[in-house]
C-alpha positions as CSV (number, residue, x, y, z in Angstrom):
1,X,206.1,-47.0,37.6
2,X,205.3,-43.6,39.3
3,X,206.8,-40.8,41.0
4,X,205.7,-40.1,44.9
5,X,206.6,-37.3,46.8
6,X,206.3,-37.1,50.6
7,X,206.6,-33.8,52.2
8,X,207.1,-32.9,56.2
9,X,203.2,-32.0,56.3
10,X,202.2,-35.2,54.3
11,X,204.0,-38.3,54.9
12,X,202.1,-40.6,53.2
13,X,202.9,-40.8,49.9
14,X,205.0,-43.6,50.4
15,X,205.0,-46.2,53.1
16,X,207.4,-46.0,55.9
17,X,207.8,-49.9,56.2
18,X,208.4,-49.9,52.7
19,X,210.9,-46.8,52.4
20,X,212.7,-48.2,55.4
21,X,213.1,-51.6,54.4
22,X,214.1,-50.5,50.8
23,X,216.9,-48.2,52.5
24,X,218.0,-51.6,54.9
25,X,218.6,-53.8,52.3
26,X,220.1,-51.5,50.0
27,X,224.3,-52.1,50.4
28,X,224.4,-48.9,49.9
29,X,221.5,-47.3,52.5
30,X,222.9,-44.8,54.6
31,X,221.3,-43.3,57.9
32,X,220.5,-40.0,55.8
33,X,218.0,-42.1,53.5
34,X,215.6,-43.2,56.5
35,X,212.7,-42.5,57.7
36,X,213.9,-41.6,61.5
37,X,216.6,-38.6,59.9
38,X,213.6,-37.6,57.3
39,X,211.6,-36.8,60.9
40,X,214.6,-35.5,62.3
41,X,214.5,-32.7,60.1
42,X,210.9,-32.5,59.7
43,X,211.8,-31.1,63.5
44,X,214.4,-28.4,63.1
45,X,214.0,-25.1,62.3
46,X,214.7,-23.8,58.8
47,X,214.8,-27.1,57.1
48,X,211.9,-29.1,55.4
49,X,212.5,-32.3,54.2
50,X,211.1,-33.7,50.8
51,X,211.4,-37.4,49.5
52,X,211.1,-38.0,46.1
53,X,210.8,-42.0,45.0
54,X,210.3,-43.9,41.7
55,X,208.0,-46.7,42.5
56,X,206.5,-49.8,41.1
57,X,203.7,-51.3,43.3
58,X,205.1,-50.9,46.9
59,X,208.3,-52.1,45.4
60,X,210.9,-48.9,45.2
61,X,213.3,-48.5,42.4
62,X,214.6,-45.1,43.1
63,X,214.8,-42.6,46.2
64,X,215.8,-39.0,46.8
65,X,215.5,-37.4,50.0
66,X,216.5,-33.9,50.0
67,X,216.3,-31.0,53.0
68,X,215.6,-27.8,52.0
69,X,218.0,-25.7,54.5
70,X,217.8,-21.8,55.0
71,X,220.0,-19.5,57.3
72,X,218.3,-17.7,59.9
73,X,215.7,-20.1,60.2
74,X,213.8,-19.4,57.0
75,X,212.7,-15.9,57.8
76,X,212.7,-12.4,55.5
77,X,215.0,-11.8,52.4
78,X,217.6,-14.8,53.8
79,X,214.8,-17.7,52.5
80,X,214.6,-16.0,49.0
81,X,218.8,-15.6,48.9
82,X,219.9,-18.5,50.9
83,X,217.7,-21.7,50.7
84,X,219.2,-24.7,48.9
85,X,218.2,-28.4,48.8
86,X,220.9,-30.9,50.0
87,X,220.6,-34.6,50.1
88,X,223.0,-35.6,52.8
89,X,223.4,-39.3,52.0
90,X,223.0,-39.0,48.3
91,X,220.5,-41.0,46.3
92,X,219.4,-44.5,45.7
93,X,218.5,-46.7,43.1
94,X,218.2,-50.6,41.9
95,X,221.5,-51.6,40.8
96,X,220.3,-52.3,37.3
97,X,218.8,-50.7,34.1
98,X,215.5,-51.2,35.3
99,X,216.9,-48.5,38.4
100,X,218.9,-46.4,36.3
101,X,216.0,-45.3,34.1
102,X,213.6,-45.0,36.9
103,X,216.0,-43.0,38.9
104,X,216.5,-40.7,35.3
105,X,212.4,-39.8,35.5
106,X,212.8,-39.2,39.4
107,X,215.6,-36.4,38.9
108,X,213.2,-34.9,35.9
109,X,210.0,-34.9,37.9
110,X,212.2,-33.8,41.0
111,X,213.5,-30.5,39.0
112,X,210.5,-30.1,37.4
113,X,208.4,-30.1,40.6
114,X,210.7,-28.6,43.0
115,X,210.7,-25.6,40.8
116,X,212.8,-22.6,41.6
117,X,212.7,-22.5,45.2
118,X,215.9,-23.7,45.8
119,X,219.2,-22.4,44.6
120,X,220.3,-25.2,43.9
121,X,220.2,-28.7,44.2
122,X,223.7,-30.5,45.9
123,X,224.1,-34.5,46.4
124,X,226.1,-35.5,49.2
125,X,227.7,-39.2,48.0
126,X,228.8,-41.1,50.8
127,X,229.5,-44.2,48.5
128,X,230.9,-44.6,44.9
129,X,228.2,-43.5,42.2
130,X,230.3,-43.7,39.1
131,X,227.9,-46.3,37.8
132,X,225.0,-43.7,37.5
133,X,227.1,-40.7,36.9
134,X,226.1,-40.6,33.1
135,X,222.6,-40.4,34.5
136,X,223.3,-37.7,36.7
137,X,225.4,-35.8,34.3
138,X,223.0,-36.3,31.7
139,X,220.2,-34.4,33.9
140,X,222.7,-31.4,34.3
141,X,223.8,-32.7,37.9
142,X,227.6,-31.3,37.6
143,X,229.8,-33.5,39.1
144,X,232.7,-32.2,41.6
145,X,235.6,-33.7,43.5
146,X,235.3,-33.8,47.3
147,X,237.2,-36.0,49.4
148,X,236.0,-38.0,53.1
149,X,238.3,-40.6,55.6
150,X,236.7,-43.8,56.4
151,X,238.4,-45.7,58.7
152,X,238.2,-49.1,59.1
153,X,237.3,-50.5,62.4
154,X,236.7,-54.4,61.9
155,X,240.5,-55.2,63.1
156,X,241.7,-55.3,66.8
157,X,242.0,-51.8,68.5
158,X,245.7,-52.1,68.4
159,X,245.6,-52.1,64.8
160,X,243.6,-48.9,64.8
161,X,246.0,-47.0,67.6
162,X,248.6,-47.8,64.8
163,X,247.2,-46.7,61.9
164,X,247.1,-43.1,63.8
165,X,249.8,-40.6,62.9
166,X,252.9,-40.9,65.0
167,X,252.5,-37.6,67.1
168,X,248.8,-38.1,67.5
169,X,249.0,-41.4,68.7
170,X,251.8,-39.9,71.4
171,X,249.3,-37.4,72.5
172,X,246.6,-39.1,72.8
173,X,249.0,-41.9,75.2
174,X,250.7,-39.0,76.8
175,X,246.9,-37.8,77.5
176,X,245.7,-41.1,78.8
177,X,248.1,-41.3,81.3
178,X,247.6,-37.9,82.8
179,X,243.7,-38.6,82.6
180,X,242.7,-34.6,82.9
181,X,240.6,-35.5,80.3
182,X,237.7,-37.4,81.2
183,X,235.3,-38.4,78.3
184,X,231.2,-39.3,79.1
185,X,228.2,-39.9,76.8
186,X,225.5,-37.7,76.7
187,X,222.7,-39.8,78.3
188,X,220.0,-37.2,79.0
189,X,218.8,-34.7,76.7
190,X,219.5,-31.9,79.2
191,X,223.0,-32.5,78.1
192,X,222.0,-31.5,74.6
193,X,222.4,-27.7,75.7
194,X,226.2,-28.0,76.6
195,X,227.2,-29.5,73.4
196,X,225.2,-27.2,71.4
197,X,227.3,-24.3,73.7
198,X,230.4,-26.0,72.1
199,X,229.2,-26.1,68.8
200,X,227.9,-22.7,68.7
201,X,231.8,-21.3,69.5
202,X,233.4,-23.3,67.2
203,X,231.0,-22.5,64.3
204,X,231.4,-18.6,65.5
205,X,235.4,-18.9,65.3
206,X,235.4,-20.5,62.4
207,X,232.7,-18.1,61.4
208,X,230.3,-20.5,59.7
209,X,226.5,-20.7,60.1
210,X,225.2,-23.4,62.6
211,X,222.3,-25.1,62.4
212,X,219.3,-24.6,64.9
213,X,219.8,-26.0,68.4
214,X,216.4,-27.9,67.2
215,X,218.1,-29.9,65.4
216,X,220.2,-32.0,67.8
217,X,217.1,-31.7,70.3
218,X,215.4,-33.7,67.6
219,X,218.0,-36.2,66.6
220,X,218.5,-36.6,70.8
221,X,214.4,-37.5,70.5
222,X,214.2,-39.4,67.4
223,X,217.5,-41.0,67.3
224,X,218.9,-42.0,70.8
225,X,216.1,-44.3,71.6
226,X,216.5,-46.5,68.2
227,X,220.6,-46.4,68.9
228,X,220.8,-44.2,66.3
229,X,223.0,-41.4,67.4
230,X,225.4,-40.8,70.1
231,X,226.6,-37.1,72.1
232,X,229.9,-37.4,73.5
233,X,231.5,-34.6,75.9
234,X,235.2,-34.2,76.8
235,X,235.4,-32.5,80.1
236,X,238.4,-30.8,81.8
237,X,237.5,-30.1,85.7
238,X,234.4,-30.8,84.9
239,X,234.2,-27.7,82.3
240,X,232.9,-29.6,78.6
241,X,236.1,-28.4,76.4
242,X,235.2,-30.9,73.4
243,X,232.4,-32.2,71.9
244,X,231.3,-34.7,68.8
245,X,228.2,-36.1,67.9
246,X,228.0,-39.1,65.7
247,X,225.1,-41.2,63.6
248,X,224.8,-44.8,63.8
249,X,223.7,-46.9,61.1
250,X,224.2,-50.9,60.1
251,X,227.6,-51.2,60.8
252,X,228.9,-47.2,59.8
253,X,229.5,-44.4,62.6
254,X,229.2,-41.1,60.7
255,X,230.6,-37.9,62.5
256,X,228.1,-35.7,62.5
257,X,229.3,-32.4,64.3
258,X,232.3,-31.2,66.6
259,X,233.2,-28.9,68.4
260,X,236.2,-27.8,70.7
261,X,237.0,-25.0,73.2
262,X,241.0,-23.6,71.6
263,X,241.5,-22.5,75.5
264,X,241.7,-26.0,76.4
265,X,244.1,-27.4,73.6
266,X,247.1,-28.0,75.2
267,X,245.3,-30.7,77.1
268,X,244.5,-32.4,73.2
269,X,240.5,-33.2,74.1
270,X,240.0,-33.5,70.8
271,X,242.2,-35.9,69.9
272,X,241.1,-37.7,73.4
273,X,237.4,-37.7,72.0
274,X,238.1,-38.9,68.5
275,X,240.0,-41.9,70.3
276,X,237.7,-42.8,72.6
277,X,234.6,-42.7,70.1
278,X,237.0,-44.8,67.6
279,X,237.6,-47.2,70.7
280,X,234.0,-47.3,71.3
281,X,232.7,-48.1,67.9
282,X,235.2,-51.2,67.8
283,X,234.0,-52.1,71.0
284,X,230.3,-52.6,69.4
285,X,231.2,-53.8,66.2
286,X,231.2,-50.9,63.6
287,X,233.1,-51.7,61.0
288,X,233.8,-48.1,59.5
289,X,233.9,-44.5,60.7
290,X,232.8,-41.9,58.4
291,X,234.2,-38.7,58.8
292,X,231.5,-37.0,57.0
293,X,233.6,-35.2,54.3
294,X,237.3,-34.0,54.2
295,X,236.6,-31.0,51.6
296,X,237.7,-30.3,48.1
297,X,241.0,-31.5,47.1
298,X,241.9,-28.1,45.4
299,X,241.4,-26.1,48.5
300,X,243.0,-26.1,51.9
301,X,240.0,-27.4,55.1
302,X,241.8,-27.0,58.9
303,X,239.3,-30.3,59.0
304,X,240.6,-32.1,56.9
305,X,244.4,-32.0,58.6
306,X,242.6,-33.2,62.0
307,X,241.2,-36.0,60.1
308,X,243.8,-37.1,58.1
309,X,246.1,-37.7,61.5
310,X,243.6,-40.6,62.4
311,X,245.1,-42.7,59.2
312,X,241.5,-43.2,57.6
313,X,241.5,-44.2,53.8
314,X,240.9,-41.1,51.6
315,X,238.2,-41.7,49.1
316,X,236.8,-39.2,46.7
317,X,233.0,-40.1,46.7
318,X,232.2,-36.8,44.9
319,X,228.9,-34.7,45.1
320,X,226.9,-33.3,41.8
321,X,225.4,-30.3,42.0
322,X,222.2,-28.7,39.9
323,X,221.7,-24.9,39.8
324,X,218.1,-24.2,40.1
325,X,218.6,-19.7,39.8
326,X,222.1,-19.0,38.9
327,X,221.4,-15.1,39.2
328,X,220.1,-15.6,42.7
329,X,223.0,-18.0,44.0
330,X,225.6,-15.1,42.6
331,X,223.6,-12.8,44.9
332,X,223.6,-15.7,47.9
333,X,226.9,-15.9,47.6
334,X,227.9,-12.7,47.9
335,X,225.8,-12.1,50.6
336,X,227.2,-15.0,52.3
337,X,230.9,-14.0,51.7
338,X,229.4,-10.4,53.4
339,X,228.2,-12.4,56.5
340,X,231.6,-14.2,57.2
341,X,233.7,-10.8,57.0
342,X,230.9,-9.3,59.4
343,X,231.2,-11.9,61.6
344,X,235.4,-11.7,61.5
345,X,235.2,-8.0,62.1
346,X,232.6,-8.4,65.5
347,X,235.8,-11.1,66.7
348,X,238.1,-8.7,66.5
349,X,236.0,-6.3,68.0
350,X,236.0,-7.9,71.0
């Protein structure tokens, strides 16, 4: 067995055919393990992917594919004070003991050889991992509680209109019927800019960092073509007021981003959008959404209200962190906390 590391300036340390089909048949491959997101990145300003795998032959027992991210695109002090490494789907490994141990000398070559770059190291589980907790644990991965929705969409639409909460499913009838709202895919990447307007306001109010318009210009290249991704756009006199981007994978839809204008609430868009993506993804077989993460359980998340009233299944997947500088990650986040009361003072400047 050995350890491989592929890197967005060399991706040949470990075949693509291979990787990919490894991430297919694994039950629980995710579109954040593949090759087509790792490119994705490999694209977007201030984040550089990294793939770390165990391997034996061209068989492959254990993968980690991690994105370093930094604010403000990786320039000046904000690299040395903000850059961590986050795998979005989690990791992978061979459901057995041969996979455990392999993936057990991938996270000690990954720590070792990722050095002290990073602050620190966060995996993102989008499926239960309790089976090689004691191995993630045991490498000084801390484990943490955070929650996510799936819904499940293999059931007739009906079903799913009824498993929404009461006054959501009103609105969204009482919105159908006045048809203000009128929902459209995103079929040209022109269209990329207006939903990346959306995104950018929410992400202001809400006064968290968003990532480089790069990135969806990439996943729009990379993605759309394989089916792979989807831009959707709620419009209100033809002014976008709503906007969500989801990931498509095997069967799973994973929301990816949203965004909504608050000027334009009383006409529900959101709620409009969510429906009509649910409706969609029924339509073509999906048999889960993924909301992409509901928050921590021990604090409150705006977010995870709007998901909850869609009558998803809360699951507690978890994520384990390891801390890579623990004197530089105090000084991130205070610098961090700095940045959001900077950015509530220019809103009320206004």
């Amino acid at each position: 067995m050995k350890i491989v590391r592929s890197t967005a300036l060399d991706t040949t340390a470990l075949d693509k055919a291979v990787w990919r089909r490894f991430v297919d048949q694994h039950p629980a491959g995710n579109i954040f393990h593949t090759p087509e997101m790792f490119d994705v990145f490999a694209r977007t300003v201030g984040h550089s992917p990294d793939l770390w795998a165990a391997v034996d032959g061209e068989r492959v027992l254990a993968l980690l594919p991690t994105v370093q991210v930094t604010l403000a695109g990786g320039r000046g002090p904000w690299r040395f004070l903000t850059t961590r490494a986050i795998a979005y789907g989690g990791l992978l490994c061979v459901p057995n003991f041969q996979g455990r141990d392999a993936l057990a000398r991938l996270l000690d070559a990954y720590v070792e050889g990722v050095g002290w770059g990073p602050l620190f190291t966060e995996l993102r589980h989008l499926a239960d991992v309790s089976a090689i907790q004691p191995v993630l644990t045991g490498r000084r991965f801390a484990y943490e509680d955070h929650l996510n929705y799936l819904i499940a969409l293999d059931r007739p639409l009906d079903e799913v209109m009824q498993g929404i909460g009461r006054r959501t499913r009103k609105n969204i009838r009482r919105g159908l019927r006045k048809g203000a709202v009128v929902i459209e895919e995103v079929r040209e990447r022109a269209g990329v800019a207006a939903c990346y307007a959306l995104l950018s306001q929410t992400y202001r109010v809400a006064r968290v960092p968003l990532a480089d318009r790069s990135l969806f210009e990439a996943a729009f290249d990379v993605l759309y073509p394989r089916g792979m991704v989807r831009f959707t756009l709620a419009r209100v006199e033809d002014v976008p007021v709503a906007v969500s981007v989801e990931l498509l994978y095997k069967d799973v839809v994973y929301g990816w981003y949203g965004g909504v204008d608050r000027a334009y609430s009383a006409y529900v868009p959101n709620e409009l959008l969510m429906w009509s993506i649910l409706e969609w993804s029924v339509e073509h077989g999906y048999r889960v959404y993924d909301f992409g993460g509901a928050g921590r359980p021990d604090e409150e998340y705006g977010v995870r209200d709007f998901k909850a009233k869609f009558g998803g299944e809360l699951v507690c997947y978890g994520r384990n962190v390891y801390i890579h500088a623990p004197i530089r990650l105090s000084l991130g986040k205070a610098g961090y906390a700095a940045y959001r009361a900077l950015a509530a003072w220019r809103q009320r400047a206004k």
